[in-house]
N, C-alpha and C positions, 0 to 999 in steps of 0.2 A: 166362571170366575177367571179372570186375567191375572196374569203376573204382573206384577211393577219392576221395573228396571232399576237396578243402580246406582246411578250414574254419581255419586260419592266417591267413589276410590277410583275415579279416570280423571287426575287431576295429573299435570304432566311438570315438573320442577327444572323451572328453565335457570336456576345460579347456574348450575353447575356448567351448562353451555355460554353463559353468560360471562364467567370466568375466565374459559379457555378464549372467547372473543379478543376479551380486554390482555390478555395477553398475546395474544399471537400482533393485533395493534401493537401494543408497546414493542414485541419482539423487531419487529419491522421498522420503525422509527429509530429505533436503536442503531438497526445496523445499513438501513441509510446513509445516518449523519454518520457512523465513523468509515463509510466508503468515500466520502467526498473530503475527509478529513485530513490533511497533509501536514509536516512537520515544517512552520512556517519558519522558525531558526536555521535553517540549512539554507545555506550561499552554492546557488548550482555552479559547475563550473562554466567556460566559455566553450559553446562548440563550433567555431566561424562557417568553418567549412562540411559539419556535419549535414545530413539528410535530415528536412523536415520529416517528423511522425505526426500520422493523427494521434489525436489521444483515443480511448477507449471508446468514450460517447459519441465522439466523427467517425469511427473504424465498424467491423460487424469482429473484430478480432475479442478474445476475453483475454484481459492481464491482470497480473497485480503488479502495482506500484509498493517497492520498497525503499524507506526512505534508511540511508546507511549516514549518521550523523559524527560529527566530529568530537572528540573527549570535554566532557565538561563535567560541571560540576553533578553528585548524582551518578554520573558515568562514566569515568574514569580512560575508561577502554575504548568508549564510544557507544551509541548507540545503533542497534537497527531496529526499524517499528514498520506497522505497517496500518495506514490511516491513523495514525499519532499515536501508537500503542505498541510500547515498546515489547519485543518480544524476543525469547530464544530460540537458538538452535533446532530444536526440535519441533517448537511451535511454528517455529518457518519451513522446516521442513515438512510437515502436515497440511502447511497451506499450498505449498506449490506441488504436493504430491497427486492432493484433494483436485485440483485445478489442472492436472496434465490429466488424470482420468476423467475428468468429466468433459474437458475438451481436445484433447488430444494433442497433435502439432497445434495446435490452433494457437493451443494455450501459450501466452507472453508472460517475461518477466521484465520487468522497468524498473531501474533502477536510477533512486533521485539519490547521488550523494554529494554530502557537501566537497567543497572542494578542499578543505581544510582534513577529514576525514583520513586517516591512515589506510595504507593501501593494503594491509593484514585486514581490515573488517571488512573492505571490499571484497576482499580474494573468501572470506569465508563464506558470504552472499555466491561467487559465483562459486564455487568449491560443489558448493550444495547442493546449485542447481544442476548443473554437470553430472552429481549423482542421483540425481532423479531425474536425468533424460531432458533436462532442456539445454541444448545445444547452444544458442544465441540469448543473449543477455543484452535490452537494448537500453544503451546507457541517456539519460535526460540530461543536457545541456541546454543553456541559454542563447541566443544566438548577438543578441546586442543588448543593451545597458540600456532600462527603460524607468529606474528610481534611483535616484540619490546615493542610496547606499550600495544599489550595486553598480554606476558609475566610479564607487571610490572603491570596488572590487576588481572592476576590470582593470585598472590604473594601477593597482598593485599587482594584477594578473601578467598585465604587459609591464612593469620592471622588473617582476622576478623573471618573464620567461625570455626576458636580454640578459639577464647573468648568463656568462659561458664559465662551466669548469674551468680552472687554469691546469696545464699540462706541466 
């Protein structure tokens, strides 16, 4: 006499791999678009005479860009965000902390602020970085006037930078 086999209860329940698919996808899309994502209200200043930087995608270097915005409405004080997501103190201190360990000197910080931005939210960006070991903070400037509006930026940039204090 022969046995008969099983084969009933060797059914294998693919949801639950199925699940974890669909999101690790969504995870991934998600933080794509908010790496390429930048805070389009920020008026960079002028840098004439500053060093061309590649950015990240021309370099083999790893940075973060932080965008440090001027007081508005919503934000009083100012904003800092990074890829259009505004963030705190501590939450920026975890991303640059995160990013000097996993790349060491390697790792860059860039900083886009407007030029309208008060130089206290500035100082607090670099403050930060300083205490968690990154030394050089490389600042984003524009080099010429290539729309509209920021032609009628530079033309305010170069009147206010002819006022001389009076003695």
């Amino acid at each position: 006499m022969s046995k008969k086999r099983d084969n009933e209860g060797c059914d294998l329940n693919m949801t639950p791999m199925i699940d974890v698919v669909f999101q690790l996808i969504i995870f991934f899309i998600v933080t794509i678009n908010i790496a390429d994502t930048k805070d389009e209200n920020i008026q960079l200043e002028f840098g004439y005479h500053g060093q061309e930087v590649k950015t990240s995608e021309q370099s083999d270097t790893s940075a973060v860009t932080i965008d440090v915005a001027m007081p508005r409405a919503g934000f009083p004080e100012g904003r800092i965000s990074v890829g259009n997501i505004t963030i705190h103190k501590e939450n920026l201190r975890t991303i640059v902390r995160s990013g000097r360990a996993r790349f060491g000197d390697g790792f860059q910080v860039w900083v886009r602020g407007d030029w309208r931005a008060t130089h206290g939210l500035v100082r607090k960006v670099m403050d930060l970085c300083a205490e968690e070991g990154i030394g050089r903070v490389t600042f984003i400037a524009i080099s010429e006037a290539v729309t509209e509006p920021s032609r009628r930026h530079e033309k305010e940039y170069k009147e206010l930078s002819t006022i001389r204090p009076r003695n």
